[in-house]
TORPA-4810 file (N, C-alpha, C, O; in nm, 3 decimals):
<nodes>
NODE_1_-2.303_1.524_0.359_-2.278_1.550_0.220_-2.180_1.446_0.166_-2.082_1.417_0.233_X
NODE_2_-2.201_1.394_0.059_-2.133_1.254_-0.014_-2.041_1.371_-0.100_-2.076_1.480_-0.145_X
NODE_3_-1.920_1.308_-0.105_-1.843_1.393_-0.219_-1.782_1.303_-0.270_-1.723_1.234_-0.186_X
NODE_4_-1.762_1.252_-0.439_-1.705_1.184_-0.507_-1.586_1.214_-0.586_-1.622_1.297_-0.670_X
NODE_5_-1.478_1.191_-0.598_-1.374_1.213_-0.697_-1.295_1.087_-0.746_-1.269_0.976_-0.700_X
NODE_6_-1.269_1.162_-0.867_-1.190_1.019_-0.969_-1.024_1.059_-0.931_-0.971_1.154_-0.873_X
NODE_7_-0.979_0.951_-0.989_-0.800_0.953_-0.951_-0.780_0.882_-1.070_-0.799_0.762_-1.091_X
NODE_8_-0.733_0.983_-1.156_-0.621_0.848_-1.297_-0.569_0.702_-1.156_-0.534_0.684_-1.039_X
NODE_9_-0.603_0.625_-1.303_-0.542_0.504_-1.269_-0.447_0.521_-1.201_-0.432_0.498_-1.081_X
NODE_10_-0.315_0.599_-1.345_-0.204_0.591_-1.336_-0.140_0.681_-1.206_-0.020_0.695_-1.179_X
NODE_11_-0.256_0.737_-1.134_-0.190_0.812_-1.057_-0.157_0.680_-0.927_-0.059_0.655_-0.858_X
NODE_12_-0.301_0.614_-0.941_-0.261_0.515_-0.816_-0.173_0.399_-0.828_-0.135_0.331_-0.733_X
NODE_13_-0.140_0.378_-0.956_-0.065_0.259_-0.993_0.111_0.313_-0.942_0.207_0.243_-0.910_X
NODE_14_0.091_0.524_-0.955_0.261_0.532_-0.905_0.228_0.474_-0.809_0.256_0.354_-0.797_X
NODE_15_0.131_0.570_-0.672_0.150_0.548_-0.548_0.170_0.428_-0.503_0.236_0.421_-0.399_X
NODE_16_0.123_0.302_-0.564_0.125_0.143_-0.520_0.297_0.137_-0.531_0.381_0.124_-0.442_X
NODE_17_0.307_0.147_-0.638_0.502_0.114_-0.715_0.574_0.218_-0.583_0.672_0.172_-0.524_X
NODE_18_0.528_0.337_-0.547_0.665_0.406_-0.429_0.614_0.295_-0.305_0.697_0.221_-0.251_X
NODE_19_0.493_0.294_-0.275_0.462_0.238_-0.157_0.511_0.075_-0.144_0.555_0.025_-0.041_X
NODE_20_0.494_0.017_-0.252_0.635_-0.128_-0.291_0.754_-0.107_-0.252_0.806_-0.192_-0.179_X
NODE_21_0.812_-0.013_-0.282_0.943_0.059_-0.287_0.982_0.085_-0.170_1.104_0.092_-0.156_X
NODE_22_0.909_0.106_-0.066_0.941_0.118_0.066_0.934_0.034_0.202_0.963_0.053_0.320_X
NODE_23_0.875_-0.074_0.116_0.838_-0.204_0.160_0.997_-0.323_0.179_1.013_-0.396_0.082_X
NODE_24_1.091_-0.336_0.283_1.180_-0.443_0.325_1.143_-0.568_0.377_1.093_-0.580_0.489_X
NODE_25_1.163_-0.658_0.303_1.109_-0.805_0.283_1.159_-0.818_0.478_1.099_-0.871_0.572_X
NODE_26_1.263_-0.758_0.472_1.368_-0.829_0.604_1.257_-0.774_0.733_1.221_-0.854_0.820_X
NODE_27_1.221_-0.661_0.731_1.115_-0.563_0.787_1.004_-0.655_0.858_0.965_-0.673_0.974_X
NODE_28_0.971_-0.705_0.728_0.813_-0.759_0.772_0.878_-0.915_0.898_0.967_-0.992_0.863_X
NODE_29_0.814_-0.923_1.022_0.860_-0.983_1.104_0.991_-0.987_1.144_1.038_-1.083_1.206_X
NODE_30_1.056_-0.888_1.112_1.185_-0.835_1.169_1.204_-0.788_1.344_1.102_-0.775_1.412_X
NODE_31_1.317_-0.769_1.396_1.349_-0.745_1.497_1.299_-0.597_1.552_1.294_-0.581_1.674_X
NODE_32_1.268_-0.508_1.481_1.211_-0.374_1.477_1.062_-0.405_1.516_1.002_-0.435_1.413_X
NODE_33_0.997_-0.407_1.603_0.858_-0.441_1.606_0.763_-0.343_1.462_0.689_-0.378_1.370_X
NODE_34_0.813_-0.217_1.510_0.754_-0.038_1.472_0.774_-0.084_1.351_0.668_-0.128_1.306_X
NODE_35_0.855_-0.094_1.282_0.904_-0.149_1.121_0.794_-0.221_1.040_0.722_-0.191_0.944_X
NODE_36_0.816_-0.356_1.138_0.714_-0.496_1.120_0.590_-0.440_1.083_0.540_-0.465_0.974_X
NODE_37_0.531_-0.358_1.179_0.416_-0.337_1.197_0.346_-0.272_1.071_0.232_-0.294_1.030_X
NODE_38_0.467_-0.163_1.006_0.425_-0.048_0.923_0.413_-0.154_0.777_0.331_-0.156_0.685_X
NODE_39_0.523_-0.226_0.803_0.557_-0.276_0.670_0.452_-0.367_0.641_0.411_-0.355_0.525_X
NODE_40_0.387_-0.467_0.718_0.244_-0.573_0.725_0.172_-0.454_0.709_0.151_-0.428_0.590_X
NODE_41_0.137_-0.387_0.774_-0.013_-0.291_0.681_0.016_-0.229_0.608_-0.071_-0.204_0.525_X
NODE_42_0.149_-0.166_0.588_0.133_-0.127_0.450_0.137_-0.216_0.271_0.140_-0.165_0.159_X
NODE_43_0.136_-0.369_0.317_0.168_-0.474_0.245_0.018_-0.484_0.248_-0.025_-0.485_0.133_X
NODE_44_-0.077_-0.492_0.340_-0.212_-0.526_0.343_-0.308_-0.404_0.253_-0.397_-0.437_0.175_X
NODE_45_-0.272_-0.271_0.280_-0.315_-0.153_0.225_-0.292_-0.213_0.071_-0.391_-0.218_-0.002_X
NODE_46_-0.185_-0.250_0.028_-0.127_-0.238_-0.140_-0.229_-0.323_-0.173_-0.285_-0.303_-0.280_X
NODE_47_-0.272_-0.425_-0.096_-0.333_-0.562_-0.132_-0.446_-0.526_-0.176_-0.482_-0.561_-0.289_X
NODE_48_-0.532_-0.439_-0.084_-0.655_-0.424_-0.047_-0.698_-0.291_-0.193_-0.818_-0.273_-0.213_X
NODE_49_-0.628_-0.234_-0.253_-0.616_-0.133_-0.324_-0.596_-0.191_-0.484_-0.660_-0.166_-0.586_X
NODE_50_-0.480_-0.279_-0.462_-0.497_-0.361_-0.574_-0.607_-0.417_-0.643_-0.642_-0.406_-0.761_X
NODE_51_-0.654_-0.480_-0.545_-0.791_-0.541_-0.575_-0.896_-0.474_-0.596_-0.981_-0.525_-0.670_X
NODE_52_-0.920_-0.346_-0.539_-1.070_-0.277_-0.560_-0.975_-0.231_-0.713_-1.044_-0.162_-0.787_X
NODE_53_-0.914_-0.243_-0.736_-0.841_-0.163_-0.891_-0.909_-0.272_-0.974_-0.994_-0.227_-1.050_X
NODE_54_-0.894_-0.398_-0.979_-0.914_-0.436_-1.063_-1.036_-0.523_-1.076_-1.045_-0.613_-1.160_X
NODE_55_-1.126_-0.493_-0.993_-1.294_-0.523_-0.960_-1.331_-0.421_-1.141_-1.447_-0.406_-1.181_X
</nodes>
């Protein structure tokens, strides 16, 4: 079974802005591997989300 639902924009444009927000420049390739790791995919996720937004 296919199930479809819409999401206001604006709902995903917060989630991008908190998920920015939790994002430490110092993080990404930082001494914390676990950190590094979260912070590169969650930098790749924003990316990847961004873009189907504005297709």
């Amino acid at each position: 079974m296919h199930l479809e639902r819409s999401i206001p924009l604006q709902q995903l444009t917060e989630l991008i802005e908190r998920w920015k927000s939790s994002i430490h420049v110092e993080d990404i390739g930082g001494e914390n591997e676990r950190e590094s790791v979260r912070a590169f995919t969650l930098q790749k996720c924003i990316e990847e989300l961004e873009s189907t937004i504005q297709r």
